[in-house]
C-alpha positions in Angstrom: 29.1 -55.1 -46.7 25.9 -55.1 -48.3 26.0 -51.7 -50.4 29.9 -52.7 -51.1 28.4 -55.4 -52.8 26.1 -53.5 -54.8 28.5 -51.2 -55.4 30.3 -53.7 -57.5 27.4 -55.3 -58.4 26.9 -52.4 -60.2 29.7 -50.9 -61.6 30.2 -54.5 -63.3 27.2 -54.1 -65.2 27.7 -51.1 -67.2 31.8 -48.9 -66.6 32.0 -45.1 -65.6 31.7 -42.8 -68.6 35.0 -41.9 -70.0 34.3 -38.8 -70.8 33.8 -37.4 -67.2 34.7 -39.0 -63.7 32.0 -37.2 -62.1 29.4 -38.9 -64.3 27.2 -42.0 -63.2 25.7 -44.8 -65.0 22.4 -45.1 -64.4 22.8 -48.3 -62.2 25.3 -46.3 -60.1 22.8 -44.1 -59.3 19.9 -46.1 -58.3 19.9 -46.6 -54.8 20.3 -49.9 -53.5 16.8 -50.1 -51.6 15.5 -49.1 -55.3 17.3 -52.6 -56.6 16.5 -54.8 -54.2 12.5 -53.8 -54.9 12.7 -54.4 -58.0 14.7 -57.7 -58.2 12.4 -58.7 -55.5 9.5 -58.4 -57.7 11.5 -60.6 -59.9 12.0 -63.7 -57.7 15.5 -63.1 -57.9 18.3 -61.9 -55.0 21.6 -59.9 -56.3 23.8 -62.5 -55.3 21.7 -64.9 -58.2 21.5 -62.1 -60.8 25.0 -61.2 -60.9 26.3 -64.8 -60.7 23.3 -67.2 -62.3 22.0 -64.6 -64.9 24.6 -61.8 -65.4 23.0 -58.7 -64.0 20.1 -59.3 -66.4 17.3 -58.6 -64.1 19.4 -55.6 -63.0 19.6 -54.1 -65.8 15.8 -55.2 -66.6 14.5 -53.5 -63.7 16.6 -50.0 -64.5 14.9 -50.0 -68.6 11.4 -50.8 -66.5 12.0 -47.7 -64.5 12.3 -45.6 -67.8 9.7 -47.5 -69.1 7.5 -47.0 -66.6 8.1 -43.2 -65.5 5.2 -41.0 -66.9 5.7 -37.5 -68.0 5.2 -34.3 -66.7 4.4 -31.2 -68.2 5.2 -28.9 -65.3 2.6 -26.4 -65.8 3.4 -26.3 -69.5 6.2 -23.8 -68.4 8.4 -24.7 -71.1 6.5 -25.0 -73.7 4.7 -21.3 -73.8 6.1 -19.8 -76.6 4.2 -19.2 -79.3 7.3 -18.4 -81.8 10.5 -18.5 -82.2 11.5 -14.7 -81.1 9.3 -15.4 -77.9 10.7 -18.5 -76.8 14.3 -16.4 -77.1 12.8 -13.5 -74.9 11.4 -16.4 -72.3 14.2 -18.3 -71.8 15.6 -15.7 -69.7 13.1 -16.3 -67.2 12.5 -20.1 -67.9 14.4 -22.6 -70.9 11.6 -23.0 -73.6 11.8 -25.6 -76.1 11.1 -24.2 -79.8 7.3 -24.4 -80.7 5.9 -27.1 -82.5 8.3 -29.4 -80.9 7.3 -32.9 -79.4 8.8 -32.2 -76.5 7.9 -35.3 -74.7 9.1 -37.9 -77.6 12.4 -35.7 -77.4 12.9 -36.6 -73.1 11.5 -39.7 -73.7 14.3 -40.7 -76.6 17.1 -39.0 -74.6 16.4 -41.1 -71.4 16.6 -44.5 -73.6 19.4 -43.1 -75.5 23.1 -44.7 -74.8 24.6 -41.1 -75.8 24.3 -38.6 -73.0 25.9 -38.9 -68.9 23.6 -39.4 -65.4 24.1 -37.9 -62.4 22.4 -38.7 -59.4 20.8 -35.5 -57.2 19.8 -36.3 -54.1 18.5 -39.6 -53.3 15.7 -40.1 -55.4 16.5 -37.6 -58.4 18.1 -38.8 -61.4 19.6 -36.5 -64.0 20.2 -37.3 -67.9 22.3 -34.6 -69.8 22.1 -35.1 -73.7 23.6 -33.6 -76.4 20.9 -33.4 -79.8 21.8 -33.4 -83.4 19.4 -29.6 -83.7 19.0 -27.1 -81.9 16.0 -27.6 -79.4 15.1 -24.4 -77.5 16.6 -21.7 -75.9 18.1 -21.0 -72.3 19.1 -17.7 -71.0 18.5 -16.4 -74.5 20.8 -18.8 -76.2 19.8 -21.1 -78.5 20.8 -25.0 -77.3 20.7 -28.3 -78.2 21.0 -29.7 -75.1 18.7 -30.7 -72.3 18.5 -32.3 -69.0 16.2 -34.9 -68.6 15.0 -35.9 -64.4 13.7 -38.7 -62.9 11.6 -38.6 -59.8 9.2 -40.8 -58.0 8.3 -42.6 -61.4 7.8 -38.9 -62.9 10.4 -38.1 -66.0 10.3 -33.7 -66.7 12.9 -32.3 -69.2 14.2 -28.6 -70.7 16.8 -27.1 -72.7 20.1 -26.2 -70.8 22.2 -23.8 -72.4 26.0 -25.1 -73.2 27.2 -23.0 -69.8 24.7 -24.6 -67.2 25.6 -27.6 -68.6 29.0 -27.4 -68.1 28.3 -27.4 -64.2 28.0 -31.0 -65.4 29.5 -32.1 -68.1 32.8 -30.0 -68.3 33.9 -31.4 -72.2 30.1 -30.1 -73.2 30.4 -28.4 -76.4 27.7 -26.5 -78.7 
C-alpha cells in the first residue's frame, strides 16, 4: 500500500513526458526509501506534504539531490582531445566532448534543465537525456549534440551520445 501511495504521490507532482511512455520524471524515479530520507530530514511525512503543503518538500528534496551531487571527471576520459580532428578519431573508442568546452557547467545545466527525459537504471542510477542548441562532441565518430547526464550515490558524470544510442532511449530523438 505504501509504494502505491507513493506512486501517486508522485506522479501527481510532476505528469509522464508526452513525448515518450517509457520516460520518467525524475520523482518517478527516485526510489521511495530515497523520499522518505529526505522528507524525514524535513520534519515532514508524505501523507503531510502531499496534502498540507502540495508535494513542496518533495519536490524540494529531488532539486537538493541535483544540488547537492558533485561532479565526476571519470579519469578525464572524455575530455582528452586536444582538437577537433582528435576528439572525432576518439569517439570511436570513448564519446569526447569538443575541446575547450566546460563540460561540467554543460551536465550541470542539463540536469536542472526542464527540457530533456529521465530514466531510471537500476536502483540507484538516474539517467538525463538532453538535446543542446550546438553541437557538443562526438560519439562513434559523429558529431552530436546530445548527452546523457547520470546520477549515482550523490555523484553526477555526463558525455555525448550520438543521435543512434540515444534512440535506445528516446525513440522521437532527432539531430
Amino acid at each position: 500500500m505504501r509504494s502505491k501511495y507513493i506512486a501517486v504521490l508522485l506522479l501527481s507532482v510532476v505528469g509522464l513526458f508526452p513525448n515518450n511512455s517509457n520516460a520518467l520524471t525524475l520523482e518517478q524515479c527516485v526510489r521511495e526509501e530515497m523520499i522518505h530520507s529526505l522528507l524525514a530530514k524535513q520534519g515532514v511525512t508524505p501523507t503531510s506534504d502531499q496534502n498540507a503543503h502540495r508535494s513542496y518538500y518533495t519536490r524540494k528534496a529531488i532539486r537538493t539531490l541535483i544540488e547537492t551531487a558533485r561532479p565526476s571527471e571519470h579519469g578525464f576520459k572524455h575530455t582528452s582531445a586536444r582538437t577537433v580532428a582528435e576528439a572525432r578519431e576518439k569517439s570511436f573508442q570513448i564519446a569526447q566532448y569538443l575541446p575547450g568546452l566546460n563540460h561540467l557547467l554543460i551536465e550541470r545545466t542539463a540536469m536542472r534543465s526542464q527540457t530533456g527525459e529521465w530514466f531510471a537504471h537500476g536502483n540507484t542510477t538516474l539517467y538525463k537525456f538532453v538535446r543542446l542548441d550546438k553541437p557538443v562532441g562526438f560519439d562513434q565518430g559523429e558529431e552530436t549534440r546530445w548527452i546523457r547526464v547520470e546520477i549515482s550515490s550523490g555523484v553526477f558524470h555526463g558525455h555525448p551520445m550520438s543521435v543512434a544510442r540515444v534512440r535506445k532511449y528516446v525513440k522521437d530523438a532527432q539531430w
